[in-house]
VEXDREN-2710 file (C-alpha; in Angstrom, 1 decimal):
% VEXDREN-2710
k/r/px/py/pz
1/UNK/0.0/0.0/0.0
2/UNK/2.6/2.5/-0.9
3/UNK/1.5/6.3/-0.3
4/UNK/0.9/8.1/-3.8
5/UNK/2.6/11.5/-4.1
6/UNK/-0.1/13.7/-2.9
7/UNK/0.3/16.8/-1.1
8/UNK/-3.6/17.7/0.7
9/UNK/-3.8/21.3/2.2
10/UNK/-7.2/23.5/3.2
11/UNK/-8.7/26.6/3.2
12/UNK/-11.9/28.7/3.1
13/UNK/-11.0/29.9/-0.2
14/UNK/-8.1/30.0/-3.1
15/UNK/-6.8/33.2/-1.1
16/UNK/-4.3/32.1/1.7
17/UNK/-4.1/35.0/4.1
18/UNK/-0.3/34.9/4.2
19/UNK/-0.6/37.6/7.4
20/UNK/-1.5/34.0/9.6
21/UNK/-0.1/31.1/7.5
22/UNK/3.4/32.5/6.1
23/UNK/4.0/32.2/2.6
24/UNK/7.3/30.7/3.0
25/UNK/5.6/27.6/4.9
26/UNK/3.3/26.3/1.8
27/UNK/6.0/26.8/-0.4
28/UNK/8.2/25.2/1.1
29/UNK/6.0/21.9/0.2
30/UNK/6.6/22.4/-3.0
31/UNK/10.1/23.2/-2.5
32/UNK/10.8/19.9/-1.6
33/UNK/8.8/18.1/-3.2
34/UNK/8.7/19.5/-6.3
35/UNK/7.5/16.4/-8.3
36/UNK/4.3/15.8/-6.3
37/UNK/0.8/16.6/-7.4
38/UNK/-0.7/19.7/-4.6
39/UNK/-3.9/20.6/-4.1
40/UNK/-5.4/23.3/-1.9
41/UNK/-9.2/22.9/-1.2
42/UNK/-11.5/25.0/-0.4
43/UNK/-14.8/24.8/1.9
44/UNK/-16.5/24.7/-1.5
45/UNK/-14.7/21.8/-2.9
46/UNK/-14.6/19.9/0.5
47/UNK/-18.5/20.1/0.5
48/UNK/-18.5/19.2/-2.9
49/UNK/-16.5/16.4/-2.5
50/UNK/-18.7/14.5/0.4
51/UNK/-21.6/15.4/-1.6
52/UNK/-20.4/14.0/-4.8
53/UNK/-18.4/10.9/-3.5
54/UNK/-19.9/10.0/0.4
55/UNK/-23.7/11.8/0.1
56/UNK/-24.2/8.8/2.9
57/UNK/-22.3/11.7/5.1
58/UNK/-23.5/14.8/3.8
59/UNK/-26.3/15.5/6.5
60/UNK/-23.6/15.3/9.1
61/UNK/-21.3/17.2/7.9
62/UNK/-23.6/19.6/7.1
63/UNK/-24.6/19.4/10.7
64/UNK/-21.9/20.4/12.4
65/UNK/-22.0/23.5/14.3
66/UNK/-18.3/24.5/13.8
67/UNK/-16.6/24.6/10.3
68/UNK/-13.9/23.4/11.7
69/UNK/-15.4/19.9/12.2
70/UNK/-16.1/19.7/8.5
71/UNK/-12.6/21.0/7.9
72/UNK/-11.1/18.1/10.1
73/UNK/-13.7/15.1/8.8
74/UNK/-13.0/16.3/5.2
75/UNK/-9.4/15.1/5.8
76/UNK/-10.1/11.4/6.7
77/UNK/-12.4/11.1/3.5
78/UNK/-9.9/12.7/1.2
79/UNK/-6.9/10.5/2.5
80/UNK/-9.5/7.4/2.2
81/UNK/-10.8/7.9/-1.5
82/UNK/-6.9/9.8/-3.1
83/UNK/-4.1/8.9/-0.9
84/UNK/-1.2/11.3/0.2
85/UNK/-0.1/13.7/2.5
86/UNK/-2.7/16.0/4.2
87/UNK/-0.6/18.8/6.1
88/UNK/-2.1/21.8/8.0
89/UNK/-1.0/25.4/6.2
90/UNK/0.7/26.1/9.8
91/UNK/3.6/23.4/9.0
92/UNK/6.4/24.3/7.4
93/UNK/8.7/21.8/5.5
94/UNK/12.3/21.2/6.6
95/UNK/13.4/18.3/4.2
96/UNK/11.9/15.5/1.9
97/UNK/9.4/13.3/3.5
98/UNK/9.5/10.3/1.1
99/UNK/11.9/8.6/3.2
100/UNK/9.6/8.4/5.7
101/UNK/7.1/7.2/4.0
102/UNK/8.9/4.1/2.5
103/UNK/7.3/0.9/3.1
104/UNK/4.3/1.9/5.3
105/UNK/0.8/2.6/3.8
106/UNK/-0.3/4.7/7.3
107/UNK/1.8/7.5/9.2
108/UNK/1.6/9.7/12.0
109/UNK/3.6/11.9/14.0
110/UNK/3.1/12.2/18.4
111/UNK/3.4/14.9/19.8
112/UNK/5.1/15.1/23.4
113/UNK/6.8/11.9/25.3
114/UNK/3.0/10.6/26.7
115/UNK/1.5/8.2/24.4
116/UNK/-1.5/8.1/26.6
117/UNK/-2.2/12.0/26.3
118/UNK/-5.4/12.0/24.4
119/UNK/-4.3/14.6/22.1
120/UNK/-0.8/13.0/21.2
121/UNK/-2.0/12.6/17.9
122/UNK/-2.2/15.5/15.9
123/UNK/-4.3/15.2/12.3
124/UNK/-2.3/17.6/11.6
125/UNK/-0.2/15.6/9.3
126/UNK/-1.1/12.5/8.1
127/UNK/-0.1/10.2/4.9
128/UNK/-1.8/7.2/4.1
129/UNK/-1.9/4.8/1.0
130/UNK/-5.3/5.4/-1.3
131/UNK/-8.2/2.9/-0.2
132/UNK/-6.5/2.6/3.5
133/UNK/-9.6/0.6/5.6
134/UNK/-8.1/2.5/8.6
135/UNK/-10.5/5.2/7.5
136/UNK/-13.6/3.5/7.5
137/UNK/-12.9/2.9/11.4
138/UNK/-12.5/6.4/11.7
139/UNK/-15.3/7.2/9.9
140/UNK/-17.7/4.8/11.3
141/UNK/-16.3/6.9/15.1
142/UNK/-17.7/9.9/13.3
143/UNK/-20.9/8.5/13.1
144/UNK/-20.8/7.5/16.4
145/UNK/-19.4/10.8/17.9
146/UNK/-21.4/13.2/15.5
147/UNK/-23.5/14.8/18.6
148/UNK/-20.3/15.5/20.9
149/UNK/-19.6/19.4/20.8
150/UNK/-16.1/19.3/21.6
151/UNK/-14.5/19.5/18.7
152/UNK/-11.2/17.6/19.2
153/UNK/-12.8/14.4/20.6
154/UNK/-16.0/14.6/17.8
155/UNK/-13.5/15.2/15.1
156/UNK/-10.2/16.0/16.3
157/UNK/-7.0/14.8/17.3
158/UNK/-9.0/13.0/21.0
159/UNK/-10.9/11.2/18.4
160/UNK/-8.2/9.8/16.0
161/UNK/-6.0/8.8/19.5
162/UNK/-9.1/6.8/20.4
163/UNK/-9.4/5.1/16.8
164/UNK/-5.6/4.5/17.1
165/UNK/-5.6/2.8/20.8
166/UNK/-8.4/0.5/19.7
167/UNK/-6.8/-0.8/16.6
168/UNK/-4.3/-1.9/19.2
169/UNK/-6.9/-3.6/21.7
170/UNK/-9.7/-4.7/19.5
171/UNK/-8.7/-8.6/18.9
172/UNK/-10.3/-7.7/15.2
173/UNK/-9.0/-4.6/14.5
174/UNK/-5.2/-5.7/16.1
175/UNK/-5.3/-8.3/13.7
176/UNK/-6.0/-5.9/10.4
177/UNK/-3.6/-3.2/11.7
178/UNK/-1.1/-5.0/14.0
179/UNK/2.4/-3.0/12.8
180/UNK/1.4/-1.5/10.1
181/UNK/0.8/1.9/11.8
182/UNK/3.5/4.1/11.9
183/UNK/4.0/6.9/14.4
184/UNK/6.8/8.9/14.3
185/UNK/8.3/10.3/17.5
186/UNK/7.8/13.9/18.3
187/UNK/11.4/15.2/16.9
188/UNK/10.2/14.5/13.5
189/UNK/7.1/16.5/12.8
190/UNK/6.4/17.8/15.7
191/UNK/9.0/19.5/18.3
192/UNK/7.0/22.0/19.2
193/UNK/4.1/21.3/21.5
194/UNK/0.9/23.4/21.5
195/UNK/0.8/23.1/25.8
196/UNK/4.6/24.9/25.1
197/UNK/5.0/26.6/22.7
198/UNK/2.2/28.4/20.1
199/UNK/2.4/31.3/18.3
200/UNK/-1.5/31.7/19.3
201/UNK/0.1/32.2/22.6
202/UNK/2.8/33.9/21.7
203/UNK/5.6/31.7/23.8
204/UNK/7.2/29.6/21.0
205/UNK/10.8/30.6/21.4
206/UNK/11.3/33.8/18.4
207/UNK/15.4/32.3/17.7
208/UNK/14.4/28.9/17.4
209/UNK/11.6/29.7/14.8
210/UNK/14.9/32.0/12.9
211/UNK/16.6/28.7/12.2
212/UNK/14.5/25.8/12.9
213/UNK/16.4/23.5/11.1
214/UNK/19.4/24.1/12.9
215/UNK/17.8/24.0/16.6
216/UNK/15.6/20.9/15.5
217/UNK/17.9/18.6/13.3
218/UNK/16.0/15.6/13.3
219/UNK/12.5/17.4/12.2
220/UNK/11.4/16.8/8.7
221/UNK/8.6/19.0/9.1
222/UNK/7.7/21.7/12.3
223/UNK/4.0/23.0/12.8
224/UNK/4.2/26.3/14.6
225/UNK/0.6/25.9/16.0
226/UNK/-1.4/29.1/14.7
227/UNK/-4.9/27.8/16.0
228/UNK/-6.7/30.0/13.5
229/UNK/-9.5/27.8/13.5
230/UNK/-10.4/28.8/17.5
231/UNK/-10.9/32.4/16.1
END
């Protein structure tokens, strides 16, 4: 199940407000990765998407009272049906991902040291192989979560840890996913943490963000945690 060479970013419209997500950061997708397809979509395509594709999910997506829960079940749906890379426009690129990506058809990054913190599992970024049934777990948890107003556990990064952790305990599951997850430790796509260090916050460190690379060696890839969508 190897990972096609997608890249999968979002936004409300064609027009990135480069005053919150720096130019520098999407281009630096492209940068390096200059012979993958990337696509930004919009709320208009997302909505045409489910409609055209998963109408079965259309009323509940339409549902939800925050865009940004359409914004993060969108994601899951697009990696399902095209494969690729989604990446939020707050990540910037530090180095080619491919060999990363090598050999596993389902990757993640953690966040901090805890594995059991429920939100240790950004969907941030996230690559998968086209057709991945991981997905249909995930969106069969939508179903199941699509009253929840909390938006990280109905659609979010609580909700993705949960899928994770019970592809690990469910006899069923284990047995379909059983190593063929990949996480990648927190150095690699994401050294900063959000409880740390956010620009939202203003606390991430202004001289490591000058030369990331250099401070963060190991990191392919650094989200600086803009939370836009809270605004």
């Amino acid at each position: 199940m190897k990972i096609p060479k997608i890249i999968h970013q979002t936004w409300k419209t064609q027009q990135i407000p480069y005053d919150i997500y720096k130019k520098e950061w999407a281009d630096s997708w492209k940068k390096y990765h200059s012979d993958w397809e990337h696509r930004l979509w919009t709320d208009e395509d997302n909505r045409a998407f489910i409609k055209r594709y998963y109408p079965w999910f259309l009323r509940i997506y339409d549902r939800y009272k925050k865009n940004i829960c359409r914004v993060d079940a969108v994601r899951y749906f697009i990696l399902y049906h095209y494969g690729g890379v989604y990446v939020d426009l707050d990540f910037e690129c530090l180095k080619n991902i491919e060999p990363l990506l090598d050999n596993h058809g389902l990757v993640f990054g953690r966040m901090g040291e805890d594995s059991a913190f429920s939100h240790s599992i950004p969907n941030a970024f996230m690559a998968s192989a086209k057709r991945n049934p991981f997905w249909l777990v995930v969106m069969r948890e939508l179903i199941l979560r699509r009253n929840e107003n909390y938006v990280e556990s109905a659609t979010g990064s609580m909700m993705l840890h949960k899928v994770i952790k019970s592809c690990d305990k469910n006899v069923w599951l284990k047995r379909i996913f059983n190593n063929k997850i990949k996480i990648y430790e927190s150095s690699i796509f994401f050294p900063f943490d959000w409880r740390k260090s956010s620009i939202y916050g203003n606390t991430l460190d202004q001289g490591a963000i000058k030369d990331v690379a250099k401070n963060y060696p190991a990191a392919y890839a650094v989200t600086y945690w803009t939370h836009n969508w809270e605004d």
